[in-house]
C-alpha positions in Angstrom: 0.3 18.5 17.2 -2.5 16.5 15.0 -2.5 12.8 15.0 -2.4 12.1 11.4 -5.2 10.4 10.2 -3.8 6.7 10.1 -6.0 3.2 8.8 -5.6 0.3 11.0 -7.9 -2.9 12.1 -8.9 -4.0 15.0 -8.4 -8.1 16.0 -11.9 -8.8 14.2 -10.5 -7.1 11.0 -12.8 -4.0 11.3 -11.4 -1.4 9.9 -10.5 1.9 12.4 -9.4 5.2 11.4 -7.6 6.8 13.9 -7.8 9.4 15.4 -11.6 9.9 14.6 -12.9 6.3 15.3 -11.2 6.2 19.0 -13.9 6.3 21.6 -13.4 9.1 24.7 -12.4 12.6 24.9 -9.1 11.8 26.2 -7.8 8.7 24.7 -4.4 7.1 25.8 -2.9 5.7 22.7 0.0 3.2 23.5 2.1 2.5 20.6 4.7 -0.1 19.6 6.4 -1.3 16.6 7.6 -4.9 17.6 5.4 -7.8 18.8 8.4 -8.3 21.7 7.3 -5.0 22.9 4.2 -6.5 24.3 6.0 -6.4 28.0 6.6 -2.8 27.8 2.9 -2.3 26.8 1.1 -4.6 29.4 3.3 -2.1 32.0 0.7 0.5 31.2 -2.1 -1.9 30.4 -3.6 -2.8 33.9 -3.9 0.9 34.9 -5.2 2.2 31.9 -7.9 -0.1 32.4 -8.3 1.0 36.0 -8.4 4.9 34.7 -11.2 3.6 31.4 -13.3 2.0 34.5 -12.8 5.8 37.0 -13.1 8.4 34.2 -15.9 8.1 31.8 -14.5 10.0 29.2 -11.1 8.2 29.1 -10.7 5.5 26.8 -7.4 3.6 26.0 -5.9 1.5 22.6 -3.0 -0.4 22.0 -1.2 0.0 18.6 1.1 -2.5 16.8 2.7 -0.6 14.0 3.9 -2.8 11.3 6.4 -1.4 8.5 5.0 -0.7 5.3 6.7 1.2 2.5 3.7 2.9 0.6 2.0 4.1 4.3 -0.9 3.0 2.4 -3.1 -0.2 4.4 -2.2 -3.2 2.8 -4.3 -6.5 3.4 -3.5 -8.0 7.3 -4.2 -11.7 4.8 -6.8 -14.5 4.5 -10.5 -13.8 6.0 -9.6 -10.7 7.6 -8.4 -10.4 11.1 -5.2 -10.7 12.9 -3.3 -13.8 12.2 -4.0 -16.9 13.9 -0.6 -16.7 16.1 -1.3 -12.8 17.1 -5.3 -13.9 17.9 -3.2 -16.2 20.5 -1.4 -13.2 22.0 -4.1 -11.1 21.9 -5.1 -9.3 25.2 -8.0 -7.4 24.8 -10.3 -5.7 22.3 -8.8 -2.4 22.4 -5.8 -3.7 20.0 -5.5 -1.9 16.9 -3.0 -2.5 13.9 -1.9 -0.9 11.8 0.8 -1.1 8.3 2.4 1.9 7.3 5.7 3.7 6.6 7.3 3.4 10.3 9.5 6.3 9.8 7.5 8.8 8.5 4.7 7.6 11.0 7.6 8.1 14.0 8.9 11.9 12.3 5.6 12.9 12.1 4.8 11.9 15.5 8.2 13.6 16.8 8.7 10.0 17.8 12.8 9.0 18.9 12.7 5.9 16.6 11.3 2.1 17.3 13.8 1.2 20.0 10.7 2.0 22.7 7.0 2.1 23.3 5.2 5.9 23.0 2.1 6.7 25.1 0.2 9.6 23.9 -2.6 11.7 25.4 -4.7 12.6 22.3 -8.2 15.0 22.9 -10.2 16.1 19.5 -7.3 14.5 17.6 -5.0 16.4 18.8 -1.7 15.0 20.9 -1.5 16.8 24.2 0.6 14.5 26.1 3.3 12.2 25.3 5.7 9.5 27.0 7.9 7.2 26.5 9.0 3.8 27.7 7.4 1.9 30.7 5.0 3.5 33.3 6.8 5.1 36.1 5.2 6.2 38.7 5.9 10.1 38.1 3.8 9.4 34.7 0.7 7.7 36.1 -0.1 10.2 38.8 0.3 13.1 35.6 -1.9 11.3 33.6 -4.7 10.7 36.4 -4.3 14.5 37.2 -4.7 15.1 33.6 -8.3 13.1 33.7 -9.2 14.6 36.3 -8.6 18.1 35.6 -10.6 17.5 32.3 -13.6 15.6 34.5 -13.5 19.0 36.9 -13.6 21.2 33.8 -15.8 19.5 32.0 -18.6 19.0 34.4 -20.7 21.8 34.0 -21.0 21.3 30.6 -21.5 17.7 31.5 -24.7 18.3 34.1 -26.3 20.4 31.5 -27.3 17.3 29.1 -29.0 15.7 32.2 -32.8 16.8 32.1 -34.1 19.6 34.3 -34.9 17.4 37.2 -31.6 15.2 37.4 -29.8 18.7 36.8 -30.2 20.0 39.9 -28.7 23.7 40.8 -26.8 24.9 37.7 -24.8 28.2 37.0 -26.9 28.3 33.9 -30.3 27.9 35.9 -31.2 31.4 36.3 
């Protein structure tokens, strides 16, 4: 399925359109809908790091999703920016939010409501892998296959942007 083209701001009060402003070919998208979610978050946080610092083409967000009516990006207040007391909780620069219609976000997501956190998999804006809930195990050794699978399939093409010299011996070199 398509990630729907959703307006959000970063913690500096840049504005981000997802999906086309997230950096990587495979980007892990964690999303919640309540600030008290933040535990259930920071479960995937340390390794998504870990996968961001192994996999060059990996990148990872975190996405507060605040209830709007309109689904149309009203102002986050004053000078721009998160407020002063989510600045405080802040944990990194790859926080996103974002103020829309919750529900319609969640049905068109195929998400099961704002009870839990969603972790999705999203490549050319399109959502190849979801999950729900804390990181289990199980989960985190999928997803690192996953990287790796693309890294595999993807390195050929990869080699061939490298100059003739650095390139070495290529399928394509004959």
């Amino acid at each position: 399925m398509d990630f729907p083209r959703l307006p959000s701001q970063d913690t500096s009060g840049q504005k981000v359109v997802l999906p086309d402003d997230l950096d990587g070919e495979q980007t892990l998208l964690l999303i919640s809908f309540d600030r008290r979610q933040q535990s259930l978050v920071g479960s995937w946080r340390g390794f998504a790091e870990e996968l961001s610092e192994t996999y060059d083409h990996f990148e990872y967000y975190e996405l507060m999703v605040l209830g709007g009516r309109s689904g149309m990006m009203p102002s986050f207040g004053g000078g721009g920016g998160m407020s002063p007391g989510a600045a405080r909780n802040k944990r990194h620069d790859n926080a996103l939010m974002a103020r829309v219609d919750k529900t319609a976000l969640q049905r068109r997501l195929g998400l099961l409501g704002e009870g839990n956190i969603y972790a999705l998999l999203i490549e050319d804006g399109t959502v190849v892998r979801q999950a729900a809930g804390v990181i289990t195990p199980k989960t985190a050794d999928a997803l690192e296959a996953l990287l790796q699978e693309w890294r595999e399939a993807n390195s050929d093409w990869l080699d061939a942007t490298a100059s003739p010299e650095q390139a070495g011996d290529n399928a394509l070199d004959s």
